[in-house]
N, C-alpha and C positions, 0 to 999 in steps of 0.2 A: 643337721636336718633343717633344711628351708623351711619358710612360712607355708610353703603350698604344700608341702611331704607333711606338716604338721595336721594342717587343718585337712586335708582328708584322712588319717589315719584315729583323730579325735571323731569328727563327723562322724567318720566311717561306726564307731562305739555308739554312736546316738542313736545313729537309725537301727542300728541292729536292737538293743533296747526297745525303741518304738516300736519296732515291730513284732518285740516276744510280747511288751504289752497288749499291743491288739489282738493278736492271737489268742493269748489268756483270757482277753475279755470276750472275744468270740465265743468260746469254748465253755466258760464261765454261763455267758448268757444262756446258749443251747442247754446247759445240765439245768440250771435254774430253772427255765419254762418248763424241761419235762419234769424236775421234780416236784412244780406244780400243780401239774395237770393230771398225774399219773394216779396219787392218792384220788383224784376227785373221777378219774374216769373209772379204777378200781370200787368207791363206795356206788355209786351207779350204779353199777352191774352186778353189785348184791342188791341194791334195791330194788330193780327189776326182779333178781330172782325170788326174793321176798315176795312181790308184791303176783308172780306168777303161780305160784303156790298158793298164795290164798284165792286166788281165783279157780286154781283147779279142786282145790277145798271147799268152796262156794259153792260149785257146779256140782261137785259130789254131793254136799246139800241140800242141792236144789232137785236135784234127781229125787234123793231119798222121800223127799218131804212131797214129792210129786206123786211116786207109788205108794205112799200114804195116804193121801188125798185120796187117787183113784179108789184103794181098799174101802177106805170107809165111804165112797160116794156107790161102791157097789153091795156094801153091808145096807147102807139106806136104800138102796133101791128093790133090797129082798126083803127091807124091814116093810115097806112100802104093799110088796107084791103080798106080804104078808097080814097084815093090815087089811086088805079087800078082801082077801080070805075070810079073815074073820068077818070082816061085813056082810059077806054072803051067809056064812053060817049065821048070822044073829038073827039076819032076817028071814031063814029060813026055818030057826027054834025059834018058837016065841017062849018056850021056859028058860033059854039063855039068855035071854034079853038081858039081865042085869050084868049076870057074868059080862055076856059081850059088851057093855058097855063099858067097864072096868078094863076089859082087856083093850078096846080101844081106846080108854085114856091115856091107858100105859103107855099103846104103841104110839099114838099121839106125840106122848112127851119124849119118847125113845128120838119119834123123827125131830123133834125140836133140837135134840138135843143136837142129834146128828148134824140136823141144821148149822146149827151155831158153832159145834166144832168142824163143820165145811167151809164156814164166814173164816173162822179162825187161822185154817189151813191156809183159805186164800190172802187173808193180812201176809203171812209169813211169807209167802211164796213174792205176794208184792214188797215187801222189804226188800227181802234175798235178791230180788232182782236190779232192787234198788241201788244194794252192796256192790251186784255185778257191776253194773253200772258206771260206777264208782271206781271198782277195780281196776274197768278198761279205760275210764278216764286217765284213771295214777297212769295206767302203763303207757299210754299215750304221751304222758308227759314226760317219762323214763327215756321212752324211745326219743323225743324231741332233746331230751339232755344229753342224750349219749350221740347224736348228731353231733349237736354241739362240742360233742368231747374228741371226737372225731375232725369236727373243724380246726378245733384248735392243735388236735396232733400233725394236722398236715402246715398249718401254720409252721410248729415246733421243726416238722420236718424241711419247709421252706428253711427255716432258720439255721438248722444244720446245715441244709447245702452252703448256704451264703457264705456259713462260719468257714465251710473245706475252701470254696471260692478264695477267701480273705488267710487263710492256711496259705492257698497256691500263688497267689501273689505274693506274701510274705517271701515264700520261697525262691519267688523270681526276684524280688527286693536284696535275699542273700545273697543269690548270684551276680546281682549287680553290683553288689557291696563288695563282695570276694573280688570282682573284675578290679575295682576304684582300687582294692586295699595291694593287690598286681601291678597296676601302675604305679601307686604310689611307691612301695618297696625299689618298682625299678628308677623312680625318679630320683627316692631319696640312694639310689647305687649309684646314679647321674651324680648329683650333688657332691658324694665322697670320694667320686672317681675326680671330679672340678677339683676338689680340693688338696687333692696332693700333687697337682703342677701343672704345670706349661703341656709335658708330653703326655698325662695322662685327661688335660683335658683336647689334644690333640688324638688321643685314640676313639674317648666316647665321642668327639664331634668327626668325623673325618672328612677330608674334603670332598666339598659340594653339598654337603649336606647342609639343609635348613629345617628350621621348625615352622611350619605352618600350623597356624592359630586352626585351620580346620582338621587336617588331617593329623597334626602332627609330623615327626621326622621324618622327611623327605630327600630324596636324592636330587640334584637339578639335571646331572649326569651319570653313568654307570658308574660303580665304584670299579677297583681294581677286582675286587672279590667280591663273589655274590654267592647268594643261597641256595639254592635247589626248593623252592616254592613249591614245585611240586610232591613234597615227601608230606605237605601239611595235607588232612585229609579234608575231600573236598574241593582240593584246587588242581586244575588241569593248564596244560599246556597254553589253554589261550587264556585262562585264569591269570596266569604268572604272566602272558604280554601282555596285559589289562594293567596288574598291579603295577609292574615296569615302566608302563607308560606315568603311571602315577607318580614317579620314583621308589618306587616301595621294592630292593633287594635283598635283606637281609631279615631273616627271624628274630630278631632281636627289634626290628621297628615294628609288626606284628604282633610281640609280644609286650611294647608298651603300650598296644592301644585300651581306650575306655571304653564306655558305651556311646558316646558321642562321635570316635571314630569309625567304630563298626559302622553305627548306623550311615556315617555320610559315604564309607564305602560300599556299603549296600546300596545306595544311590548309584553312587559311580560305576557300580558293576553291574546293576539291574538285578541283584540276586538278593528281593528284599527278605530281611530275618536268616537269608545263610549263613552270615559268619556266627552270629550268635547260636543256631540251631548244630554246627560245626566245631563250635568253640576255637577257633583258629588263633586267639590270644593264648590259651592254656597249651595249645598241641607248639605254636612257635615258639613259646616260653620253654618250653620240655626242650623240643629241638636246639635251641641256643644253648640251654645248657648241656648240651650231651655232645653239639660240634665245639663248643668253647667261643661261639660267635658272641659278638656284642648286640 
């Protein structure tokens, strides 16, 4: 194995690594925020219903303590009617005069009393409403938290997408890797075929064949034998005179390329992202080895 079969088939272990770490840590981050958040958006939404309850407990209070009010404001009002009653009779007997004065002391202090439990009523009712208050304040602020809880769930949800984002790139990182770790395997078949002779490194290079630093192995003229370009999916008849123009006859040069010769044949053929969306390295590779080509 050559220094160049070595150092991408090692590489190749690196990035694949790097990239299960980012993933993890992606994936990682996303559970962490939501198992943050989730407890704190859960206690919220009891608090609210907590604090919703005591306000319709409140309000039922406040009713009660209102038809209590009214009762006794219409008990005083017959205490009242009753009261000029007697005034009229007192003044009418002058032998009840004492009676009626007694009876209107009574009713007197009956309305005092009334009075003060009126004053009383209304303390209670200005508290109670005070509580209300107070209630719709809390829940005000409930709803302002659980905003907030909601802010941060679409954050969490921004973050998952990022994390699938950085998933699909990984993904496309493995394919690029699998493509390198394809080259390589055929480079270091290069190297082993060099190494057992004169005629076997006259098979893998055959004449006219050159390596160009861009494209890779090129023909400068036809070979005796060529490939049928067309059986690769994706490639048509003026495809195959495009590639041929380029030197390019045989499945086996196809299936050494990287991604740096894709891409500069996507150039050269104006079909940008087609060999990679075609995979024309993986379908040439299959092809070579099922015709026995090099």
């Amino acid at each position: 194995m050559d220094a160049a079969s070595y150092f991408l088939i090692n590489g190749g272990g690196a990035i694949s690594l790097a990239a299960a770490l980012f993933f993890a840590l992606g994936v990682g981050l996303g559970w962490s925020l939501w198992g943050r958040i989730r407890p704190r958006l859960q206690e919220t939404q009891r608090k609210l219903r907590l604090a919703q309850a005591r306000v319709e407990a409140s309000t039922k209070e406040a009713r009660q303590l209102r038809s209590e009010r009214e009762a006794k404001q219409d008990s005083l009002s017959r205490a009242s009617e009753a009261r000029e009653r007697e005034r009229l009779r007192a003044a009418s007997a002058e032998k009840g005069q004492a009676k009626t004065a007694e009876q209107h002391a009574r009713l007197q202090a009956d309305a005092q009393q009334l009075q003060a439990q009126k004053q009383a009523l209304e303390d209670q009712q200005q508290a109670l409403q005070s509580r209300v208050d107070a209630y719709k304040k809390a829940n005000s602020e409930l709803k302002a938290r659980l905003e907030q809880a909601a802010e941060s769930e679409q954050r969490l949800s921004r973050a998952e997408t990022a994390a699938a984002e950085l998933q699909a790139e990984l993904a496309a990182r493995d394919r690029r890797l699998d493509a390198l770790g394809a080259r390589a395997a055929a480079l270091e078949q290069a190297a082993s075929e060099a190494r057992r002779g004169p005629r076997a490194k006259r098979c893998a290079e055959p004449a006219g064949m050159r390596q160009d630093p861009r494209l890779g192995p090129v023909y400068d003229e036809a070979p005796a034998e060529a490939d049928d370009l067309t059986q690769i999916k994706g490639v048509g008849d003026v495809l195959q005179a495009k590639l041929n123009q380029h030197g390019i006859y045989r499945f086996a040069q196809i299936a050494a390329w990287g991604p740096d010769q894709g891409e500069a044949f996507s150039e050269l053929l104006q079909f940008k992202g087609h060999i990679q969306r075609e995979h024309w390295a993986e379908q040439a590779k299959a092809l070579a080895a099922g015709s026995g080509g090099d």
